[in-house]
Structure formats: C-alpha cells, structure tokens
C-alpha positions as CSV (number, residue, x, y, z in Angstrom):
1,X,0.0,0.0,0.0
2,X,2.9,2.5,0.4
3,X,3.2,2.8,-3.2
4,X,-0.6,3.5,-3.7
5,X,-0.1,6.1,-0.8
6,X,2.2,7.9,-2.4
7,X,0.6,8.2,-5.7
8,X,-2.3,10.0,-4.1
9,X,0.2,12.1,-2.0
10,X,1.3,13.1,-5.6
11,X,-1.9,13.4,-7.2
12,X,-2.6,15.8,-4.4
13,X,0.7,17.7,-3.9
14,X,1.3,17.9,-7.7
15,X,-1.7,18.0,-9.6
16,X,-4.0,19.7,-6.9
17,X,-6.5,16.4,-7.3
18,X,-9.8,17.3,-5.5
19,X,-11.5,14.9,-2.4
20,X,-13.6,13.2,-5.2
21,X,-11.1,12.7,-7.4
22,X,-8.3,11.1,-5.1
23,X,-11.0,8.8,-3.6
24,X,-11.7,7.6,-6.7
25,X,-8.4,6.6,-7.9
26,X,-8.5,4.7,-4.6
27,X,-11.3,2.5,-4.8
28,X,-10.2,1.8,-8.2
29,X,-6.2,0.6,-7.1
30,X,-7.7,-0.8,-3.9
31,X,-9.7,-3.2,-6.3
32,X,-7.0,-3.5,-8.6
33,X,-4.7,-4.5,-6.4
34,X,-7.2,-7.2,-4.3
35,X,-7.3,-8.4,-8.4
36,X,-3.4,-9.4,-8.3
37,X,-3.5,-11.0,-4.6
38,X,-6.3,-13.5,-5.7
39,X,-3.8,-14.1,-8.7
40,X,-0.3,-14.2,-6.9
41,X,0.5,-10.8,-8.4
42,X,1.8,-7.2,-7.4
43,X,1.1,-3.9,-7.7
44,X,4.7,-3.2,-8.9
45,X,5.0,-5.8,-11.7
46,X,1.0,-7.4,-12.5
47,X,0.7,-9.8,-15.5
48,X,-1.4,-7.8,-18.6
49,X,-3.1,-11.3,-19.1
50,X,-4.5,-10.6,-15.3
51,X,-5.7,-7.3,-16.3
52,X,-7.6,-8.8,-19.4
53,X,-9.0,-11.5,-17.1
54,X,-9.9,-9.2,-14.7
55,X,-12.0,-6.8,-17.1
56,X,-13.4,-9.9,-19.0
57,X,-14.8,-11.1,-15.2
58,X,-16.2,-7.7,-14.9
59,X,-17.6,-7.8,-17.9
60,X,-19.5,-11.0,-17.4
61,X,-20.5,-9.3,-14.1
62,X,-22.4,-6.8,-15.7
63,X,-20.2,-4.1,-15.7
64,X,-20.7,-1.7,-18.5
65,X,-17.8,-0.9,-20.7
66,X,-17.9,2.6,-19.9
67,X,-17.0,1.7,-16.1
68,X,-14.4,-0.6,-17.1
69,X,-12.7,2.3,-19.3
70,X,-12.8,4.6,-16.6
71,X,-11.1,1.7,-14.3
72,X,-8.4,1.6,-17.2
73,X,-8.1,5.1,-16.9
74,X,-7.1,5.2,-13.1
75,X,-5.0,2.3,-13.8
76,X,-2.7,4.0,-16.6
77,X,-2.4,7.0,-14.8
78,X,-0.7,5.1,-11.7
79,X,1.6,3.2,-13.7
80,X,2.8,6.8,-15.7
81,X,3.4,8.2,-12.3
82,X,5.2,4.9,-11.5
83,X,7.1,4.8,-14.7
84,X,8.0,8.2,-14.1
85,X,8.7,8.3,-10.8
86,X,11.1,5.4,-11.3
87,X,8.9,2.5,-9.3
88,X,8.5,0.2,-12.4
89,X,10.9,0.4,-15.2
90,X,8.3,-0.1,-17.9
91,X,4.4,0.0,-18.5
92,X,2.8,-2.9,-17.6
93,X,-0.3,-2.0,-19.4
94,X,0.8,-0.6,-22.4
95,X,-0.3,-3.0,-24.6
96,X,-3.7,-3.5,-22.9
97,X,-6.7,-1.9,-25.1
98,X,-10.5,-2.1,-24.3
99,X,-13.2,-1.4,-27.3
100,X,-13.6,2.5,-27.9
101,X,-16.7,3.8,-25.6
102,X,-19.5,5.8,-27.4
103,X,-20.5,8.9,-25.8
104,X,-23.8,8.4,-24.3
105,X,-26.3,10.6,-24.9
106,X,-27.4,12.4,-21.2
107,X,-31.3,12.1,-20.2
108,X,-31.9,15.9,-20.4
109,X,-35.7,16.9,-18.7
110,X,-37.7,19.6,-20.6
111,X,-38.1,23.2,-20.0
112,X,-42.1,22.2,-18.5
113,X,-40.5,19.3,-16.2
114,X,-37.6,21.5,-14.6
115,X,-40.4,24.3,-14.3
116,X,-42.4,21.9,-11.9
117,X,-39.4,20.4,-10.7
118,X,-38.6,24.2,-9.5
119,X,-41.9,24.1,-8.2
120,X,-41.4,20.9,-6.0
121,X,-40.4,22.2,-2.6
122,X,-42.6,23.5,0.0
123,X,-41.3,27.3,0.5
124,X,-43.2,28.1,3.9
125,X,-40.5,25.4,5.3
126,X,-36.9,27.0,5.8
127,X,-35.6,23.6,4.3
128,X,-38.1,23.8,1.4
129,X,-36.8,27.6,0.5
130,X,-33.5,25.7,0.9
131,X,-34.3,23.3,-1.8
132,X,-35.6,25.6,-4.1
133,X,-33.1,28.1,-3.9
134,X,-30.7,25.2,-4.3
135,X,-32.7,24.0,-7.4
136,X,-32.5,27.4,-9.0
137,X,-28.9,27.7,-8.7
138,X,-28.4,23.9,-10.2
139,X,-30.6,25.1,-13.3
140,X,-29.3,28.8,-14.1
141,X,-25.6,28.4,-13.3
142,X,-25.3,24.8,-14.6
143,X,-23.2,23.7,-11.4
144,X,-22.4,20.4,-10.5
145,X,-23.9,19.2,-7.0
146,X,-20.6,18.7,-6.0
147,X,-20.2,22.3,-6.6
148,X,-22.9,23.5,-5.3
149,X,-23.2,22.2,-2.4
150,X,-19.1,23.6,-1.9
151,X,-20.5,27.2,-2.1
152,X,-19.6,29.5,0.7
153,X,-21.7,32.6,1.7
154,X,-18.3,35.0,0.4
155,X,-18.9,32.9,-3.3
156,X,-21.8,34.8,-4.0
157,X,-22.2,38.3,-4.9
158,X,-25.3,39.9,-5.3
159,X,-24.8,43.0,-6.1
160,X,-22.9,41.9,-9.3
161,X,-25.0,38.8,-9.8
162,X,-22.1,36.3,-10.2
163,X,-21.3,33.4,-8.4
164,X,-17.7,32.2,-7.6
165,X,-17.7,28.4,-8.7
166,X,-14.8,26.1,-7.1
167,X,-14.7,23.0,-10.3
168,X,-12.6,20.2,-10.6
169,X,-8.9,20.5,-10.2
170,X,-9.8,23.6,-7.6
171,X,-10.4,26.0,-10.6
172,X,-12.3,28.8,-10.0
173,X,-14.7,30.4,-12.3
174,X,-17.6,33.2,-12.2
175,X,-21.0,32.1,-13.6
176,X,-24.2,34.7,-13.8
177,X,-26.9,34.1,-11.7
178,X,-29.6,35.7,-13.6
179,X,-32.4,37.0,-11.9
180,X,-34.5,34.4,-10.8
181,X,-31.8,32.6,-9.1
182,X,-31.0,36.1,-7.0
183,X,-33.8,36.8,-6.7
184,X,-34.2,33.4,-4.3
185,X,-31.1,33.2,-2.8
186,X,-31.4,36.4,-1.4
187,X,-35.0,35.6,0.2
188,X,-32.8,31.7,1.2
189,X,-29.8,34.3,2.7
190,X,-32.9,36.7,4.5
191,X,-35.1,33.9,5.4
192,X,-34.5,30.3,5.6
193,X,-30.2,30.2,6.1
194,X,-30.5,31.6,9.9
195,X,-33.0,29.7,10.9
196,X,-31.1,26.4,9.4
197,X,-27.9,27.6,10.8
198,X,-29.5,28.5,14.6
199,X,-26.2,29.2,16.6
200,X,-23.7,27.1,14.7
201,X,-21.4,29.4,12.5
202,X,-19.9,28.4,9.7
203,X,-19.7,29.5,6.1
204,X,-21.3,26.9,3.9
205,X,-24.0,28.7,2.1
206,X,-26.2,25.6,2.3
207,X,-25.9,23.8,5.5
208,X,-27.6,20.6,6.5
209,X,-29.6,20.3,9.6
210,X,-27.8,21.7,12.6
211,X,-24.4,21.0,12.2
212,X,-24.7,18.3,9.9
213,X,-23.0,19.2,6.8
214,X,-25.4,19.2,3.4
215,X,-23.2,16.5,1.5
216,X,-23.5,15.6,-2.9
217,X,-26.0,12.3,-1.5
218,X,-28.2,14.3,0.7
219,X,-29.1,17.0,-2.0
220,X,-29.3,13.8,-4.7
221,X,-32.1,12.3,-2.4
222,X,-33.7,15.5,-2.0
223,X,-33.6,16.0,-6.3
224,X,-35.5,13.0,-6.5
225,X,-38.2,13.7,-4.0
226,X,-39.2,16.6,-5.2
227,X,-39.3,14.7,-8.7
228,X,-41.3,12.6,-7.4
229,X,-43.5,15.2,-6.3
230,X,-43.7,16.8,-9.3
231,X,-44.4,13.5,-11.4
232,X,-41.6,13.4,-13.9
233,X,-41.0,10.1,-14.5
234,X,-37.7,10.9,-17.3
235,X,-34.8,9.0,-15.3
236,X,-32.5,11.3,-13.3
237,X,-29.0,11.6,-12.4
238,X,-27.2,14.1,-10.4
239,X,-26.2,16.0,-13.1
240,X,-29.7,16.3,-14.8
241,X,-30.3,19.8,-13.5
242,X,-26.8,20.7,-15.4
243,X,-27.9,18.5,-19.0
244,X,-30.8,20.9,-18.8
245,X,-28.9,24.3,-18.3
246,X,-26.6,23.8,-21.0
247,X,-29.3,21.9,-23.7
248,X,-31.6,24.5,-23.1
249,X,-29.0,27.4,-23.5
250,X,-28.3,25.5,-26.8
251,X,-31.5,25.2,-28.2
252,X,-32.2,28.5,-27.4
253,X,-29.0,29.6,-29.6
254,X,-26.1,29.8,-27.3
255,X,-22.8,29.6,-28.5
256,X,-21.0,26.6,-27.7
257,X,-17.6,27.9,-26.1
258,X,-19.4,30.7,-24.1
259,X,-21.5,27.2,-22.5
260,X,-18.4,25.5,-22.2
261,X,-17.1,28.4,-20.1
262,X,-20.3,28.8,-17.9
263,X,-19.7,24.8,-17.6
264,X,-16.3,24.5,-16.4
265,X,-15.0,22.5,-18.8
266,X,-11.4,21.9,-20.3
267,X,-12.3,20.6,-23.6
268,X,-14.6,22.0,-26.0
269,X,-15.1,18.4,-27.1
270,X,-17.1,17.4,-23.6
271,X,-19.3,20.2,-24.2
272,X,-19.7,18.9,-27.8
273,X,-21.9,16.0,-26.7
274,X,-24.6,18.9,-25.7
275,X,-24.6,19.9,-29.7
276,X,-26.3,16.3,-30.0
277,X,-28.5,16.7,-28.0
278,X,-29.5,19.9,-29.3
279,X,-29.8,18.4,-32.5
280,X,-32.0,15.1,-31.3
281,X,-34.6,17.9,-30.5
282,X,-34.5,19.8,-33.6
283,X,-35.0,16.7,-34.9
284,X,-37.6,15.6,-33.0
285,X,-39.6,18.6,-32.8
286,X,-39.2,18.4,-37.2
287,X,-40.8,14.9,-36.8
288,X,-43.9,16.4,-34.7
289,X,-45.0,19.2,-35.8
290,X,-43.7,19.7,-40.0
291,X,-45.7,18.5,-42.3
292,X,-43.4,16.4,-44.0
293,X,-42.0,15.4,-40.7
C-alpha cells in the first residue's frame, strides 16, 4: 500500500487532485490490487493477461464498458506516475486496449418538467426555501452538486450577480446568476439560512440540519423527492439539472464555447456532446409538428 499512498500524496501535492477525485483513484487501485493477490500478483509488476482477465470477469458481471474504461483510466495513470517516478521500469499495461466507448447521450428533462421540478419544494418550510433556492442555482448556473453544495456565503455576490464556482482541479470560475436565481437566494440568505444555521457558524452557504454538513448524496435524495412530487417520471441523475442548463441554453442559440465556459470545462469536445442533444430535438420537434416530418 505504500506505493498506492504515495501516488495519491502526488496526485494531491502535484496536480491539486480534489477529495472526489483522489478517492476515486483509490477504490479503483484498492480493487485493482485485491485483483493481483487473488492471482499471486503485485502492484509493482502485475501480468497484462491478469488485467484482461480481470476486465473480462467484470464484464460478465455486468459491468458496463464505460465503467471498465474509466477503471483503465485510473490504472494507466498510476503506472505513468510509476514509470516516471522510477517504481516500475516499464508499462505494464501498455499494450492493454478495451473497445472504444461511445458517448452516451445524457437524459436531459424539458423546460415544463424542470419548471415543476422548480416548483417541487414547499417554500413556507426554511428547508423547502432551501431546496428551491438550491434547485435554482443547479438550473441557471449549470453547477455540478458537488459544486454546489461547496459554495460558501463569500462565493456569491449579489450585487454583481455572479457566483464564484470552485470546479474540478480547484479551478475557480464566475458564472451569472440571472435573476431568478437572486432573486431566491437572497430571500434563502434573509429567510431560511439563519434559521437552518441556529447558533452554529460556519460559512457553507447551504448547511444541513444543525451541524450536519449538506453532502453531494443528501441533495441527490432531496432531487429525487421533489421529482417525485412533481411526477416526472424521465430518469434522473445528479447531473440532470446541469444537462438541462446547457441543452436548453443550446436550443435557445447559445454559443458553444461561451456554455463551455459557464460549464467549467477543459475541452470543447465534452461540451460537444450537448450539440447532440440539441440536434436530437431539432430533430424531434421536425418529426412532430412539420408536415413532412
């Protein structure tokens, strides 16, 4: 395990890897490596044809080949940091390939469905104006949950109507609130946040109950309640709120760097899978409602 340990000590010392992203990397090496003890093997120097059996047992398993690409992922990155760092002399999975992943095409709700979803939460209850508030801001800023539910009271600034956005790799950037979403955080910030907060200071801008920290499973459970509630029956995902901000920014004839800038993300070509999406509804609403459809 040492050498495990220190790859995530360099992950986070050298590449400023976030909470998420280092605990991912270890599930995946912890399974790895409980992979190469059932076969006799090492960390330091593991058979490819134990790989391959591995990720053909997963496969039977029911894994899907998107997981087991993401797996392979984790597991070349440790052995270039290995390589690198001088642990191994060579790549032991150089040769090792998986067939390519198609990207999948994200269930994105409708403009009426996030309108009702909005709707959900009872606002006459501190933790329903929570909610809300918290829905808002996951719809007109696009934020990850994990994002959002990161904010601090200093990330957001009214008066200018930005909020400061802490994304993956601790980059920061400023997204718009419009003004709907101000409009309810500053009745959450007048209204509901003291009387969630009581005595307990701290600056989380959405707290839990009491003390209790709001974490990314809480909110998820709270999403699909007030789903529920609402009757959409479209299946969700944490990131559903976020498909909907940038499809809908899309159809509506945003341009597709200045959503990939709101979004937070590195490569234009992540943001490209949006453009699909689009389309699929242009295309759909053609079938529908043109005559020739």
């Amino acid at each position: 395990m040492d050498l495990l340990d220190a790859f995530l000590d360099a992950q986070w010392l050298e590449r400023g890897a976030s909470e998420h992203t280092l605990a991912a990397y270890r599930r995946d090496l912890m399974a790895w490596c409980r992979a190469l003890d059932d076969a006799g093997a090492t960390l330091a120097a593991p058979p490819p044809e134990v790989l391959v059996a591995w990720f053909e047992a997963r496969r039977e398993a029911g894994y899907k080949l998107r997981s087991n690409a993401r797996l392979l992922s984790s597991l070349r990155g440790f052995y270039r940091w290995a390589r690198l760092a001088g642990h191994v002399s060579d790549d032991p999975l150089a040769g090792v390939r998986l067939p390519p992943v198609r990207p999948g095409l994200p269930n994105v709700i409708d403009e009426a469905e996030v309108e009702r979803l909005l709707a959900a939460p009872d606002i006459a209850l501190p933790l329903g104006l929570r909610d809300r508030t918290m829905l808002e801001l996951l719809y007109a800023c696009g934020l990850r949950v994990s994002e959002l539910v990161g904010l601090s009271v200093d990330a957001v600034n009214l008066r200018q109507g930005v909020v400061r956005v802490r994304g993956k790799g601790d980059k920061d950037r400023l997204v718009p609130l419009g003004a709907e979403a101000a409009h309810w955080l500053e009745r959450y910030i007048d209204a509901a946040r003291p009387a969630l907060m009581g005595d307990v200071t701290r600056p989380a801008l959405f707290p839990g109950r009491g003390d209790q920290s709001m974490t990314r499973q809480t909110f998820w459970h709270r999403i699909k309640a007030h789903a529920r509630a609402a009757g959409i029956t479209t299946p969700l995902s944490p990131h559903t709120l976020r498909h909907a901000f940038a499809t809908h920014l899309l159809n509506h004839g945003a341009n597709l760097r200045v959503v990939q800038l709101l979004l937070g993300h590195s490569d234009l070509s992540t943001t490209q899978i949006y453009t699909h999406v689009a389309q699929a509804r242009l295309e759909q609403l053609h079938t529908d409602h043109h005559p020739r459809g």
